[in-house]
C-alpha positions in Angstrom: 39.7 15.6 91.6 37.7 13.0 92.5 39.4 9.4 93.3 36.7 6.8 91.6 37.0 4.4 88.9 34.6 7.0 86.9 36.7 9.4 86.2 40.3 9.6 84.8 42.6 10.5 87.4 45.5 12.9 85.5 47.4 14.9 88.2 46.9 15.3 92.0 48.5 18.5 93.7 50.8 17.2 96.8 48.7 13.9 97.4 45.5 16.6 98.0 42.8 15.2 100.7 39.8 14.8 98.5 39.1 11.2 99.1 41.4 10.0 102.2 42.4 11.5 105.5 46.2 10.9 104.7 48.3 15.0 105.3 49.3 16.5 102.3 52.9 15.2 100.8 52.6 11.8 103.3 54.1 8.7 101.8 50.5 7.2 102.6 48.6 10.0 100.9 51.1 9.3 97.6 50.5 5.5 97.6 47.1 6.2 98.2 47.3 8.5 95.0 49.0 5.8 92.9 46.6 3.0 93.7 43.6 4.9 93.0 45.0 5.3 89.6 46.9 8.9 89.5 49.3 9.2 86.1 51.2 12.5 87.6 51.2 13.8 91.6 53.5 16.8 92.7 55.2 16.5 96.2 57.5 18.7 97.9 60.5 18.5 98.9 63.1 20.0 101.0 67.1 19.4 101.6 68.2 17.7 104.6 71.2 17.8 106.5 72.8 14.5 104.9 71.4 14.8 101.5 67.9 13.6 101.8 65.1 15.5 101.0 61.7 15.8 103.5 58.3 15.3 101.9 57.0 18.8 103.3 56.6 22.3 102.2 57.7 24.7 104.8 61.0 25.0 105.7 60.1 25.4 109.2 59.1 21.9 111.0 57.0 23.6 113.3 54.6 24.6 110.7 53.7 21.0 109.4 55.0 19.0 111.9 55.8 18.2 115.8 59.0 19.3 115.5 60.9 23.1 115.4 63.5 24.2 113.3 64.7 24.4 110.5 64.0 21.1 107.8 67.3 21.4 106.4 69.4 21.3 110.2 67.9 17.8 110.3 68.9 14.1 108.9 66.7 12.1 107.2 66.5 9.9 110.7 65.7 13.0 112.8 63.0 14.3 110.3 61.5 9.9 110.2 60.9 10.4 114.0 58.6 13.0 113.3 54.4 13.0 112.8 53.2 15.0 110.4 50.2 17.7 111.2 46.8 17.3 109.5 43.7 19.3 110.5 45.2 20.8 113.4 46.5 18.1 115.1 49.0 15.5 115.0 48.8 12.1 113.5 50.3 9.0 113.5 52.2 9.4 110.1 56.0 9.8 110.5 57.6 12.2 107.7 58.4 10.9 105.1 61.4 11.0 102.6 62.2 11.4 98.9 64.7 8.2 99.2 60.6 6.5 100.5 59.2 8.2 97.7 61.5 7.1 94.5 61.1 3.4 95.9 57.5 3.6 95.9 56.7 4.8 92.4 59.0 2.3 91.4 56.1 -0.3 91.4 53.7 1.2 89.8 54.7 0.6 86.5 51.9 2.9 84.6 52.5 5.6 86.7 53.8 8.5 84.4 55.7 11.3 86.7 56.1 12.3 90.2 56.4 16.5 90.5 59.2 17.2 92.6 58.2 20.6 93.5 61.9 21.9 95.1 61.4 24.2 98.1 65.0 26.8 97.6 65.4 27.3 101.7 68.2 27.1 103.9 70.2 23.8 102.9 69.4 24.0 99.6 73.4 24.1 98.0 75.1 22.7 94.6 76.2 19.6 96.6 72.3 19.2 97.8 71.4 19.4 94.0 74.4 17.1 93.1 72.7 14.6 95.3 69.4 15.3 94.3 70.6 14.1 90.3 72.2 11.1 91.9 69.1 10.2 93.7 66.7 10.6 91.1 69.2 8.5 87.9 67.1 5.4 88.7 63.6 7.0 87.9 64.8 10.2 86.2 62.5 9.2 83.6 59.4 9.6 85.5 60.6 12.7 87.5 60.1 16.2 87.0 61.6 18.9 89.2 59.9 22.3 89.1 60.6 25.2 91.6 60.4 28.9 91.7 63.8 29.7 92.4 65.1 29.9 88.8 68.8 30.0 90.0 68.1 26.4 91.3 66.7 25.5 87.8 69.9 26.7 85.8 72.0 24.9 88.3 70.2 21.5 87.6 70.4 22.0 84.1 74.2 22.9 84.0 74.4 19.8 86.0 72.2 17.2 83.9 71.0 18.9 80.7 68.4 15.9 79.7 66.4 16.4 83.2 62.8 17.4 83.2 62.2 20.9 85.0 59.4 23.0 85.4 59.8 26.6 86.7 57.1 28.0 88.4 56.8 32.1 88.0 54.7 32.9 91.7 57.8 34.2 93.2 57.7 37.1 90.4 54.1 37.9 90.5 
């Protein structure tokens, strides 16, 4: 997908670097996203410690980040004092959170849906996904939350039957 005034942008995978130098999932790489006109991105999130989620994939810090461990043995202010890794190498960009996230989308007010693509790891409990509804009331009309774990997708629907889910099958391929 290219980010021009040319072409339509409909959905962007994790904020993808196509057009900007922002790491995938960043809080800059979303805005960045959102201004160039995007009507549906997909981020990924994982459970923290004291009920915030990160804006990475892995589970494991060290594989997207400069720190080690475990995402979810970390609070949200732990996980904010750490750079993300693009390329190879660490940036500047501080991790950012799904609390960050909801704000931001907030004002863009023809922005359709943000993907919350919901990593099942370590942390990832019926209180997390409590929390995660609670979070999300404000916007829960321009959110979708997909994940592979279909156990977490039952769970969110017992708990909030109107949500938008998406279940995503790669686990059972």
């Amino acid at each position: 997908v290219l980010l021009t005034d040319e072409i339509p942008v409909l959905l962007i995978h994790h904020p993808a670097n196509r057009d900007h130098d922002h790491p995938s999932g960043s809080l800059a790489g979303l805005r960045y996203c959102l201004e160039a006109g995007a009507q549906v991105v997909e981020v990924d999130i994982n459970p923290l410690r004291d009920g915030d989620f990160a804006l990475l994939h892995d589970s494991e810090l060290e594989h997207t980040t400069d720190g080690v461990g475990s995402v979810s043995s970390f609070t949200a202010d732990q996980v904010r004092s750490l750079r993300y890794k693009h390329r190879g190498a660490f940036t500047s960009e501080h991790v950012g959170l799904l609390s960050e996230a909801l704000v931001l989308i907030q004002g863009y007010d023809d922005f359709q849906e943000l993907q919350l693509d919901l990593k099942a790891g370590p942390g990832l409990t019926n209180a997390s996904l409590a929390g995660l509804l609670r979070m999300l009331e404000p916007v829960k009309d321009r959110v979708r939350v997909t994940s592979g774990a279909d156990w977490t997708l039952r769970c969110l629907r017992a708990l909030d039957a109107d949500l938008p889910i998406g279940f995503d099958p790669l686990f059972y391929l």
